[in-house]
N, C-alpha and C positions, 0 to 999 in steps of 0.2 A: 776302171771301176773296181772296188772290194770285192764283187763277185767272184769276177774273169781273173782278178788277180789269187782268190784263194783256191779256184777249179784249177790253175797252172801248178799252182804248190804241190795243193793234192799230187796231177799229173808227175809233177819233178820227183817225190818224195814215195810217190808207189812203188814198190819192187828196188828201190834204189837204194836206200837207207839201208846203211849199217845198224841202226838200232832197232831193234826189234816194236818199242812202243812207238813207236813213228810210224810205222808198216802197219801196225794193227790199229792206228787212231783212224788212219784213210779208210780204212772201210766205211765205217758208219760216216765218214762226212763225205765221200762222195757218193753214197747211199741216199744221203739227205739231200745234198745237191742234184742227186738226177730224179726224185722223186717229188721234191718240194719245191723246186726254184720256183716257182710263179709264183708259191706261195711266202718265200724270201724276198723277193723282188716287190711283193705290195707291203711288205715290213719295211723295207728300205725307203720305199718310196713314199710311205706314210707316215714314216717316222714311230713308227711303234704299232699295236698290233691292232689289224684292220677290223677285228673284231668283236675289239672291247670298245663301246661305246659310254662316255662318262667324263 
């Protein structure tokens, strides 16, 4: 799954990277990943956003 496969990145890529803008992108996306996933996971699963009705 695109999820489990971009929370591994993250993981590989934290503290590891030699570039610096690599090291400071992880923050904010496993920030979003450990606060929002349910709410990523009914995007995914809905194909777009759960809460726009139209």
């Amino acid at each position: 799954e695109d999820l489990e496969n971009l929370k591994q990145q993250v993981q590989h890529i934290d503290g590891r990277s030699f570039c610096a803008l690599a090291q400071g992108a992880m923050g904010p996306v496993s920030a979003l990943l450990r606060l929002f996933e349910d709410e990523i996971r009914d995007h995914i699963r809905q194909r777009g956003c759960p809460l726009h009705k139209g």
